[in-house]
Backbone bond lengths (Angstrom), bond angles and torsions (degrees), N, CA, C in turn:
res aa  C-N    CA-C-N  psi(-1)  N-CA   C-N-CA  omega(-1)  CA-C   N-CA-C  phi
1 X - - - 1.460 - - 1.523 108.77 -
2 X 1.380 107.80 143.96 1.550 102.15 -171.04 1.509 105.67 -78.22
3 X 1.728 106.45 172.02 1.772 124.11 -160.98 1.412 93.03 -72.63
4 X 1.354 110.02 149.99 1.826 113.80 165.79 1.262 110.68 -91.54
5 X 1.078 111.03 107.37 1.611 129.63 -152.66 1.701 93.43 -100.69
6 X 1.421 123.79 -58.07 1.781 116.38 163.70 1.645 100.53 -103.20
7 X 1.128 81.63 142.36 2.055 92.27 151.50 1.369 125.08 -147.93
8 X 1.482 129.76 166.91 1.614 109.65 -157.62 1.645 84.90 -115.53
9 X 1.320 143.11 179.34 1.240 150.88 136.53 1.986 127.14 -22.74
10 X 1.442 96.21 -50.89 1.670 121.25 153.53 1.546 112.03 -44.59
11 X 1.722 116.09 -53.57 1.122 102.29 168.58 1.976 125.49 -68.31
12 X 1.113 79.81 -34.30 2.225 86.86 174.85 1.071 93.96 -42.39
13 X 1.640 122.77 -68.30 1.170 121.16 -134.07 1.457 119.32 -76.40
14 X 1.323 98.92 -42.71 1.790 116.77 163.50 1.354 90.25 -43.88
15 X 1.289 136.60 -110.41 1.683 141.91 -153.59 1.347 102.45 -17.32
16 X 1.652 112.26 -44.17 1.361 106.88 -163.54 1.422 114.20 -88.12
17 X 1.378 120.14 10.36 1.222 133.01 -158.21 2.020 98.16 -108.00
18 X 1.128 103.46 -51.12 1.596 148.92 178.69 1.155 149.88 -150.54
19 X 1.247 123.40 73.76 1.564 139.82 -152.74 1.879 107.58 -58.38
20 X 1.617 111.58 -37.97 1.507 112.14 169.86 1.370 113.66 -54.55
21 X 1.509 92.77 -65.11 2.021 117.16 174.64 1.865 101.57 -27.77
22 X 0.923 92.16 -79.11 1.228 101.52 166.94 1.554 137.91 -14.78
23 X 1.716 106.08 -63.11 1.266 120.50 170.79 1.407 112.36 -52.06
24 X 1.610 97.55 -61.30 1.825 106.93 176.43 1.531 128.83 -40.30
25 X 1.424 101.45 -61.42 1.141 120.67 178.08 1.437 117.56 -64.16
26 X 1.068 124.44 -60.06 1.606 127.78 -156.47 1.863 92.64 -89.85
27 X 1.422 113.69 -53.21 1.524 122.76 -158.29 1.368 109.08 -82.87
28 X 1.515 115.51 -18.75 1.466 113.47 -177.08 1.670 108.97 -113.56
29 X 2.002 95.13 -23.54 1.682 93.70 179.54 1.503 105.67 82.98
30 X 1.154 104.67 27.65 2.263 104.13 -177.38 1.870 83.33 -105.60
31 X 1.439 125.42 63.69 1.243 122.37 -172.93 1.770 85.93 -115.43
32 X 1.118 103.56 -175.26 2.116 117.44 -177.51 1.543 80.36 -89.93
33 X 1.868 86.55 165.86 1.281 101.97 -171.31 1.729 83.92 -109.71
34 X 2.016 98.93 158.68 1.214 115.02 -158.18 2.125 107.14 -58.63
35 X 0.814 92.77 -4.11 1.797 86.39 178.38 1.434 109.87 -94.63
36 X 1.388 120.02 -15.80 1.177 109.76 -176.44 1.413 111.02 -106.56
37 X 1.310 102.74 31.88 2.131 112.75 162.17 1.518 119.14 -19.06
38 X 1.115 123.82 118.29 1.918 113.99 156.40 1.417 110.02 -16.79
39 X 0.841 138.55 147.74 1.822 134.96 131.31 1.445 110.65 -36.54
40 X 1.470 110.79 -59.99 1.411 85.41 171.93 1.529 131.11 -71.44
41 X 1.443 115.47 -17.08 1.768 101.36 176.73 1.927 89.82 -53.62
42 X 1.038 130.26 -78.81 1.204 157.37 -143.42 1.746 102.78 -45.00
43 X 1.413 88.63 -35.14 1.565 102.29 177.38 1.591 114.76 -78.01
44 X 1.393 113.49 -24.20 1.389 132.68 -168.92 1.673 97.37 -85.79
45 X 0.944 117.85 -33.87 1.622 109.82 -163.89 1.807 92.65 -110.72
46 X 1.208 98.19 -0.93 2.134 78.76 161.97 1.355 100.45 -97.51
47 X 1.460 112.90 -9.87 1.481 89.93 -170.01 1.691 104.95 -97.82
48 X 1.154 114.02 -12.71 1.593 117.41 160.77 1.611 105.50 -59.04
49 X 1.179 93.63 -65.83 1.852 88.37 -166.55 1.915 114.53 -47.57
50 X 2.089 108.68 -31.65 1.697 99.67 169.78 1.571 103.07 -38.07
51 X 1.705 98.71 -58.29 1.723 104.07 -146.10 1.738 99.92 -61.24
52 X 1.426 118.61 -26.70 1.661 107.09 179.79 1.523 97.24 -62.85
53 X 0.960 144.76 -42.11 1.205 153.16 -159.26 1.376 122.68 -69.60
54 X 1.554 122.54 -40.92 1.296 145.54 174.19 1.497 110.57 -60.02
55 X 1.342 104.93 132.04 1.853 116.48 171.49 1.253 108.00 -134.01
56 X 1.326 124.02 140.26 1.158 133.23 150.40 2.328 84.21 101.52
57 X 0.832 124.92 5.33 1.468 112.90 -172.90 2.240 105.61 89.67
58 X 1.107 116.84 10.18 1.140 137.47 -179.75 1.688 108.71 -110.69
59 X 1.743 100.51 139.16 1.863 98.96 160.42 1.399 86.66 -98.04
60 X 1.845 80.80 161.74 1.559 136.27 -173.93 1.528 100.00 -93.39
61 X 1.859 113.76 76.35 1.263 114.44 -167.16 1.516 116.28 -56.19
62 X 1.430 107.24 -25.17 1.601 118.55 -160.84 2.226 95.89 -71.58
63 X 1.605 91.56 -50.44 1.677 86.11 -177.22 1.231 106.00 -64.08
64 X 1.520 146.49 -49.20 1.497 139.73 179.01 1.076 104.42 -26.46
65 X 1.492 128.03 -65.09 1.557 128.38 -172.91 1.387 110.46 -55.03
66 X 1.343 110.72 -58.79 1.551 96.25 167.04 1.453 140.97 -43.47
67 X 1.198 74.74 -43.78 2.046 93.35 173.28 1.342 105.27 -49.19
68 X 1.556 108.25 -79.12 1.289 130.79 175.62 2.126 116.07 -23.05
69 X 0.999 98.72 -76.25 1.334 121.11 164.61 1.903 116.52 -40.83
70 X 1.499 115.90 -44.32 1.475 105.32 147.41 1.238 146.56 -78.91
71 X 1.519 94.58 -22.25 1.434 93.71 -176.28 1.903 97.90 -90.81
72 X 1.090 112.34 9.38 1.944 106.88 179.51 1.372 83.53 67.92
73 X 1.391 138.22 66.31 1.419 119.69 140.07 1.413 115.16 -86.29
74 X 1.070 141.28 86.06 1.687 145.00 -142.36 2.266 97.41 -92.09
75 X 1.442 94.13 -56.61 1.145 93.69 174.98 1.492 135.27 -61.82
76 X 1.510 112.61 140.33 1.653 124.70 -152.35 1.458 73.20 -81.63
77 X 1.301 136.55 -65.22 1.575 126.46 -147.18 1.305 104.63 -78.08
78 X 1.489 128.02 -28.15 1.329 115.92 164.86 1.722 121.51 -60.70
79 X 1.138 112.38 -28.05 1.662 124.07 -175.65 1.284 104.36 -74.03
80 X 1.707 115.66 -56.93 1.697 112.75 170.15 1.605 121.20 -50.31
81 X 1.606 112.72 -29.22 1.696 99.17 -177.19 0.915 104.89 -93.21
82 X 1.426 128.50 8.24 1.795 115.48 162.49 1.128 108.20 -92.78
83 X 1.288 123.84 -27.69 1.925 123.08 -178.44 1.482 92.99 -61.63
84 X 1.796 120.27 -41.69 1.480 103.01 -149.21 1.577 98.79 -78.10
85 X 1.177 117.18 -30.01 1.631 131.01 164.37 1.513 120.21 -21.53
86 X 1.332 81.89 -70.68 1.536 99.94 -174.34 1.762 118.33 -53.37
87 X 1.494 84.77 -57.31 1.417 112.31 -173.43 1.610 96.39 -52.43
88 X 1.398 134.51 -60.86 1.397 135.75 -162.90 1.645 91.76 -64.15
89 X 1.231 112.49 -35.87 1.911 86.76 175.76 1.853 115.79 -89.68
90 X 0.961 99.44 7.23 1.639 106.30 174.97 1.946 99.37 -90.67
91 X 1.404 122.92 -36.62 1.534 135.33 -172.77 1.590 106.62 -73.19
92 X 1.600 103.92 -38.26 1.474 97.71 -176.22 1.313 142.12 -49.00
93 X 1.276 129.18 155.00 1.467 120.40 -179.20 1.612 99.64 -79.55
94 X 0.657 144.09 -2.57 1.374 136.27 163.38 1.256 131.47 -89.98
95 X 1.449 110.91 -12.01 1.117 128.08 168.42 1.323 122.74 -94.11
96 X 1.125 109.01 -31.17 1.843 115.06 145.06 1.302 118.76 -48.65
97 X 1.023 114.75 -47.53 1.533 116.89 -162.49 1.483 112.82 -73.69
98 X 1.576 92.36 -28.03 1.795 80.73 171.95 0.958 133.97 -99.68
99 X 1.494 106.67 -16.22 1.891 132.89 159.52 1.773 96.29 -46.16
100 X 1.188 123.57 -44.55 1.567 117.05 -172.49 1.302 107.36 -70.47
101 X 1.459 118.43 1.93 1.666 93.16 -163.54 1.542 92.92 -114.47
102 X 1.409 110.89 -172.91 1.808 124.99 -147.06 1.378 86.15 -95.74
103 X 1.461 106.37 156.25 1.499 110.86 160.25 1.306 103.57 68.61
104 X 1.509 132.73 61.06 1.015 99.36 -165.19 1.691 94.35 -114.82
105 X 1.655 125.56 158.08 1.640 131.49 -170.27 1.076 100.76 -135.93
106 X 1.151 105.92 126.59 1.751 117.78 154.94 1.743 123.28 -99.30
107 X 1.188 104.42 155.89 1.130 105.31 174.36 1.653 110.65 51.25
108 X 1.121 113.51 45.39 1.619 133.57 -177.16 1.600 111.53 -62.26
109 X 1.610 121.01 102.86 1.624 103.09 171.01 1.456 100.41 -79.40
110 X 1.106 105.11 165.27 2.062 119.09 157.70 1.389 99.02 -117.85
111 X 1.582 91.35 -174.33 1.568 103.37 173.30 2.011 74.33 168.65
112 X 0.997 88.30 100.16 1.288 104.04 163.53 1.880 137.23 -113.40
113 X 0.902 132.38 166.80 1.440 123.09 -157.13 1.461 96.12 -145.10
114 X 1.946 109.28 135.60 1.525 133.47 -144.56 1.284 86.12 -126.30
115 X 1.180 124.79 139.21 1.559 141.35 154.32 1.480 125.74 -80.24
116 X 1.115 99.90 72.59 1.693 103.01 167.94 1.198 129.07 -55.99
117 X 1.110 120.09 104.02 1.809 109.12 -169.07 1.807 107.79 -76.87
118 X 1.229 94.05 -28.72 1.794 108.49 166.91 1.270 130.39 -102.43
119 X 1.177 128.01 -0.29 1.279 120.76 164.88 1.314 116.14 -149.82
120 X 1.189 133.62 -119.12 1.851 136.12 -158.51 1.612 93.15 -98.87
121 X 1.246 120.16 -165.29 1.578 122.09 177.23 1.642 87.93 -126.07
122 X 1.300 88.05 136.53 1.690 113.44 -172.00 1.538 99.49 -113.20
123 X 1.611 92.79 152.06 1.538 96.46 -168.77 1.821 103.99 -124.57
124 X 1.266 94.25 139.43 1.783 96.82 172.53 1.497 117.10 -86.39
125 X 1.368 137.27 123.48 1.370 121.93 169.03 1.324 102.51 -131.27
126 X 1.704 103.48 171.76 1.409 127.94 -155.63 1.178 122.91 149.56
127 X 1.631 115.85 169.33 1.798 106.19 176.02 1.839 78.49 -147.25
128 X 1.531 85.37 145.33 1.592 123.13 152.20 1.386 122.67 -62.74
129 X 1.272 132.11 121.37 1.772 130.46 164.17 1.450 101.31 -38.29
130 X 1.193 113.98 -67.43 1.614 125.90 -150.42 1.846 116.55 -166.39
131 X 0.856 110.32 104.76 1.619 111.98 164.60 1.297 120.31 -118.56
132 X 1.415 124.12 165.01 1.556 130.54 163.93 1.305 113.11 -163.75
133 X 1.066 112.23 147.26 1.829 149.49 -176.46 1.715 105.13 -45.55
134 X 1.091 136.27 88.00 1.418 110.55 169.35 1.640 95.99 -67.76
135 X 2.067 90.98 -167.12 1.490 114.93 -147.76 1.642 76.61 -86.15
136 X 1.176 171.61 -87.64 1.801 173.02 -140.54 1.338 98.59 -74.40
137 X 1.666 127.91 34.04 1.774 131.68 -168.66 1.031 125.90 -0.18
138 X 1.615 113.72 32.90 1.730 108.93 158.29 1.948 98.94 -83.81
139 X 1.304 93.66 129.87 1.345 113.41 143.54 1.388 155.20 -48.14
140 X 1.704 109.41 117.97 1.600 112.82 -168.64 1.622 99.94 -123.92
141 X 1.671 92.57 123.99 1.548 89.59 176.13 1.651 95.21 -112.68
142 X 1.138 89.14 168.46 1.807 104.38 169.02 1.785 114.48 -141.94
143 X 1.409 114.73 122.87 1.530 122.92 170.88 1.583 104.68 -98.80
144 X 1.753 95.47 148.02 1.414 93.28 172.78 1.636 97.57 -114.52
145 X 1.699 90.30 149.38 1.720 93.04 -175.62 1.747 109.11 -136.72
146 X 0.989 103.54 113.32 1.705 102.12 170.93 1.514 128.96 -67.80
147 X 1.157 116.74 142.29 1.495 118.54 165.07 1.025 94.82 144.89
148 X 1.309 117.91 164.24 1.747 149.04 140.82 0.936 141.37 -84.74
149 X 1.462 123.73 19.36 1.337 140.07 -170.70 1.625 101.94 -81.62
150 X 1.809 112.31 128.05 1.551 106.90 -154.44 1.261 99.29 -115.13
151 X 1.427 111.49 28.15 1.109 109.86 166.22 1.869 123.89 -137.89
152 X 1.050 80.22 44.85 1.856 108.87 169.39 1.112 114.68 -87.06
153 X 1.495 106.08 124.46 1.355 100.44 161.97 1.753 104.71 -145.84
154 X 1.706 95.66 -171.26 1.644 94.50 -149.44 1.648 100.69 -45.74
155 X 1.314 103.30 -50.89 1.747 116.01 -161.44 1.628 114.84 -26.03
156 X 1.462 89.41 -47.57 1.782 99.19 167.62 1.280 121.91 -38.78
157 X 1.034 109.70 -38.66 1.750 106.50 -170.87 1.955 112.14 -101.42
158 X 1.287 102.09 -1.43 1.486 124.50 169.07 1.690 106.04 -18.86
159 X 1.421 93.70 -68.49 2.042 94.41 -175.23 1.335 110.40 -90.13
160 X 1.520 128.49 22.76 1.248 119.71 158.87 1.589 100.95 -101.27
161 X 1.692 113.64 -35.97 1.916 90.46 -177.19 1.435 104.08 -94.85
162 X 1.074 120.37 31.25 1.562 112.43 149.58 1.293 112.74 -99.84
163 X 1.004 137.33 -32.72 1.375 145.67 152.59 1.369 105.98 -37.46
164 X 1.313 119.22 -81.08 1.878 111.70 179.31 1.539 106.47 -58.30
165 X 1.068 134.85 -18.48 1.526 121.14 -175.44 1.259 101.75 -87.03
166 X 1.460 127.32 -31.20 1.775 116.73 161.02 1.175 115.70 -56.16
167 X 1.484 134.70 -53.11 0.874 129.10 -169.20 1.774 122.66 -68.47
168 X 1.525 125.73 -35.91 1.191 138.06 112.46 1.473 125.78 9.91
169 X 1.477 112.73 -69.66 1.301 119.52 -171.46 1.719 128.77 -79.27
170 X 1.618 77.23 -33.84 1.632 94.66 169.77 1.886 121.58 -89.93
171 X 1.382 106.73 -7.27 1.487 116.46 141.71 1.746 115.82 -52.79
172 X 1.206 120.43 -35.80 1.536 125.69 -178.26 1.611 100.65 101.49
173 X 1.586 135.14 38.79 0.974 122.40 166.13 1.653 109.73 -78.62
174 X 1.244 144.01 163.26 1.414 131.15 173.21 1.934 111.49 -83.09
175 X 1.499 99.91 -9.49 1.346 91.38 -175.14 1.810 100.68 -170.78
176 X 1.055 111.08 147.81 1.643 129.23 -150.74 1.475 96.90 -124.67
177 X 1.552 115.16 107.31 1.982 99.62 168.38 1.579 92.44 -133.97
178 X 1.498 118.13 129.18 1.363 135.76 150.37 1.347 142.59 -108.95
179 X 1.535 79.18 146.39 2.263 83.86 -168.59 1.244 99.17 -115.36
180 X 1.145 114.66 170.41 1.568 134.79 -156.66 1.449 92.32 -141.19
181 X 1.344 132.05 121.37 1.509 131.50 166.34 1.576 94.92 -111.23
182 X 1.227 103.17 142.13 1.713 134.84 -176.30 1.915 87.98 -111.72
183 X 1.389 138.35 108.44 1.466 126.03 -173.93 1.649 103.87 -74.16
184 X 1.879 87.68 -47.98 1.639 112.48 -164.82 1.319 113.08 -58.63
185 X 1.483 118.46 -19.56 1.297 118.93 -154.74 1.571 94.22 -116.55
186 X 1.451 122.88 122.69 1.685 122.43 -167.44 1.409 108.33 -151.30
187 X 1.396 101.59 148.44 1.615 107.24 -175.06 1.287 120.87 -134.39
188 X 1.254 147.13 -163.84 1.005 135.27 -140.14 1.762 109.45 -60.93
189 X 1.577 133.89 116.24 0.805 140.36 129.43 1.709 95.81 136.04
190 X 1.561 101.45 18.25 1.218 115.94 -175.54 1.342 136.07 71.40
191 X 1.536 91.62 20.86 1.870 116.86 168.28 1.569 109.18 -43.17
192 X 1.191 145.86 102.76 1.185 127.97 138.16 1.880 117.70 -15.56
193 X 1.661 125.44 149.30 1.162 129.74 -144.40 1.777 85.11 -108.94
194 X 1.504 117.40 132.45 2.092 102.50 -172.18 1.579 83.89 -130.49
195 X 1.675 102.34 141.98 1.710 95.90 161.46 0.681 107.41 -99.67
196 X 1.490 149.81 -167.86 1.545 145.71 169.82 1.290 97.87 -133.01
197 X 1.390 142.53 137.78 1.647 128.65 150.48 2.020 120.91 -142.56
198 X 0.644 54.51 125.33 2.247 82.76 -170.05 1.316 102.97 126.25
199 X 1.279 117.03 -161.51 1.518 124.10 36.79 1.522 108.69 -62.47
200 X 1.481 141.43 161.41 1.407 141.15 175.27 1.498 79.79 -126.74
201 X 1.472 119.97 148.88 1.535 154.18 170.43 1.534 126.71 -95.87
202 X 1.422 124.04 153.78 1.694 100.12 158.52 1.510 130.75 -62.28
203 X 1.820 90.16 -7.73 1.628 87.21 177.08 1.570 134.84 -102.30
204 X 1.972 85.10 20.51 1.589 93.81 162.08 1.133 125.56 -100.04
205 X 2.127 107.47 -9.45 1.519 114.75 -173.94 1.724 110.00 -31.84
206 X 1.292 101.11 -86.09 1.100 111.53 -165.23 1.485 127.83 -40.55
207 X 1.414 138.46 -37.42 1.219 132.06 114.13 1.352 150.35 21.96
208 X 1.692 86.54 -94.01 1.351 98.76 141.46 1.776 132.72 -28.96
209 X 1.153 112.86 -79.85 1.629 142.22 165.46 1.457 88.63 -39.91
210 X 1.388 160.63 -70.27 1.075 135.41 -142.44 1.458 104.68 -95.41
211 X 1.166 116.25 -34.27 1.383 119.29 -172.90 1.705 105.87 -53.08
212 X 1.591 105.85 -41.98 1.602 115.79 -165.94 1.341 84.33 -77.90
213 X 1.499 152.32 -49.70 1.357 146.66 -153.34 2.018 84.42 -71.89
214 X 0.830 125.53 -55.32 1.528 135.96 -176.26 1.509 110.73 -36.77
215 X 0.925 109.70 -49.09 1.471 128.05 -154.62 1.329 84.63 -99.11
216 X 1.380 154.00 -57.34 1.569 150.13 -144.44 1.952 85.19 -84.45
217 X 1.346 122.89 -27.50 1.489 108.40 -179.73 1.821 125.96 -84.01
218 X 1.840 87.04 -12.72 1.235 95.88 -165.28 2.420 91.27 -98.45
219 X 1.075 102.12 -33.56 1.794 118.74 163.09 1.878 91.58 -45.05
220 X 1.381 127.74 -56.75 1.500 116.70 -165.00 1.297 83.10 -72.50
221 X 1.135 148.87 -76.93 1.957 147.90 -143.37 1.970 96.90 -42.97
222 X 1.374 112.34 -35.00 1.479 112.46 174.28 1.436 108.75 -23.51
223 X 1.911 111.26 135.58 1.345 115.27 153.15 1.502 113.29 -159.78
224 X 1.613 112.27 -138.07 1.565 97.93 -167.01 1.860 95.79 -92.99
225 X 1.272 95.15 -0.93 2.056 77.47 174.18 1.629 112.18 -119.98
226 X 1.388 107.43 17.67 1.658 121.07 175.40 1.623 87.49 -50.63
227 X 1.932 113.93 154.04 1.088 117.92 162.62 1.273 145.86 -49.14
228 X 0.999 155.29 119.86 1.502 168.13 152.94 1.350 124.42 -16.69
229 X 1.409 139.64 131.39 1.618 110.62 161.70 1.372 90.71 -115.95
230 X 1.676 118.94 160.38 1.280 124.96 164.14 1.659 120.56 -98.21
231 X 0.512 138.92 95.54 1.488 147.33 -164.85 1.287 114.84 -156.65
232 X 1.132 130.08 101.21 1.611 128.61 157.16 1.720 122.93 -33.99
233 X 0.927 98.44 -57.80 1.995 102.35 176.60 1.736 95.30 -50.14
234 X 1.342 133.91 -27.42 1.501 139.07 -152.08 1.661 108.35 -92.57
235 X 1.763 80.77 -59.21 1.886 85.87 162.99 1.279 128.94 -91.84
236 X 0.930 107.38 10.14 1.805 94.81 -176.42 1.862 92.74 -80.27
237 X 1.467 80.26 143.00 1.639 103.17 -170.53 1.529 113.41 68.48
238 X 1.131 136.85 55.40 1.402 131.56 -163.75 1.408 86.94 -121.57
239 X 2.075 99.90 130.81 1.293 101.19 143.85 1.098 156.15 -91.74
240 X 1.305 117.25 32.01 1.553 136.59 173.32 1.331 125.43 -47.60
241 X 1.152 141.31 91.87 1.331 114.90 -164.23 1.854 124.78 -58.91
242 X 1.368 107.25 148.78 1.820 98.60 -168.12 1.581 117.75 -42.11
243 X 1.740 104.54 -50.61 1.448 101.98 -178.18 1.730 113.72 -77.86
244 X 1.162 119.46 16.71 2.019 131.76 170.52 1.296 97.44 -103.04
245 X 1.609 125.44 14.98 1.761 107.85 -168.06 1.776 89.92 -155.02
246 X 1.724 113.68 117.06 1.159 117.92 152.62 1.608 118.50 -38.76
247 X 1.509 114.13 -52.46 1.532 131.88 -145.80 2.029 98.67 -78.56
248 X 1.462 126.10 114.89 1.499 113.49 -174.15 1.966 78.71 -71.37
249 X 1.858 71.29 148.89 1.511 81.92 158.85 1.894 98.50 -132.44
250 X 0.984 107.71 54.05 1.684 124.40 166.79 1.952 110.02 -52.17
């Protein structure tokens, strides 16, 4: 099978989620076809497109309708829990905090470049929601992530903010810290749910960089008897075929 020459964070995380899953899906492409999205992917990327939309800490009522209206969002209560979504990550204190800072990008692509000491140079890609520069130019990014799954926690998102904190670091910030806002998920007083993880340093680059070069060699070794995870949240929707999978997914 040929070398993984790019990979995005999505791919880390899958492998690291389910190394078979993985093979199938990502390495063979036995994944759903793009119309048949989760509800929640589908739910996740309208509520990105409010926040592209929003100025001043406000939605852009006129594009919602539009939005709404293409994508067949028909339902009033489905339309209100994405405004309130949105809106709770537009209210946050964390979302202030990075709106204040310099330089600030939305909707950030990368395309970053891996040092293989053994093989080709591998590239990282992806985009950021939103980051900005504080006033001592370490760097604060923030991702927005949908769902209700109540049993998230930061660790999950582990190989996605090492991923933005490389990319971060090798901008020349001295230090990389990312939060993760959960909108849907809120606690006392109707806080949206935030992880925090770093600060990360220049003196985790390298680290960093090998671990992902590590992992993209051990992502090619993938096949049909790579390890398993058992987890329902993991398999649901898996294309594994039943007799390629110890685990029932009944």
């Amino acid at each position: 099978m040929a070398d993984l020459i790019q990979i995005s964070y999505s791919d880390l995380g899958a492998y690291h989620q389910c190394a078979r899953r993985y093979y199938y899906e990502k390495r063979l492409r036995m994944g759903t076809l793009p119309e048949l999205a989760t509800t929640a992917v589908k739910r996740g990327t309208l509520m990105h497109t409010l926040l592209e939309g929003a100025e001043g800490g406000v939605l852009d009522e006129s594009q919602a309708r539009v939005l709404f209206a293409r994508e067949q969002v028909v339902d009033p209560r489905e339309q209100e829990a994405l405004r309130d979504a949105a809106q709770r990550v537009l209210d946050s204190p964390v979302y202030a905090e990075v709106s204040a800072g310099a330089d600030i990008r939305r909707e950030r692509q990368f395309y970053l470049a891996l040092r293989d000491p053994v093989g080709p140079v591998r590239f990282l890609k992806g985009y950021i929601d939103i980051q900005g520069t504080r006033p001592d130019g370490s760097l604060l990014i923030l991702d927005y992530k949908s769902g209700t799954r109540a049993e998230a926690q930061a660790s999950d998102y582990e190989d996605q903010a090492r991923c933005y904190a490389l990319v971060g670091l090798a901008d020349g910030h001295p230090s990389v810290e990312v939060r993760f806002i959960r909108p849907e998920v809120t606690g006392d007083g109707g806080a949206a749910q935030v992880f925090a993880l770093g600060p990360y340093t220049s003196d985790d680059s390298a680290s960093i960089e090998a671990s992902l070069v590590s992992a993209i060699h051990d992502m090619e070794r993938t096949g049909p008897d790579s390890p398993t995870a058992a987890d329902a949240f993991i398999c649901n929707g898996c294309p594994v075929p039943a007799a390629g999978c110890p685990i029932s997914r009944d």
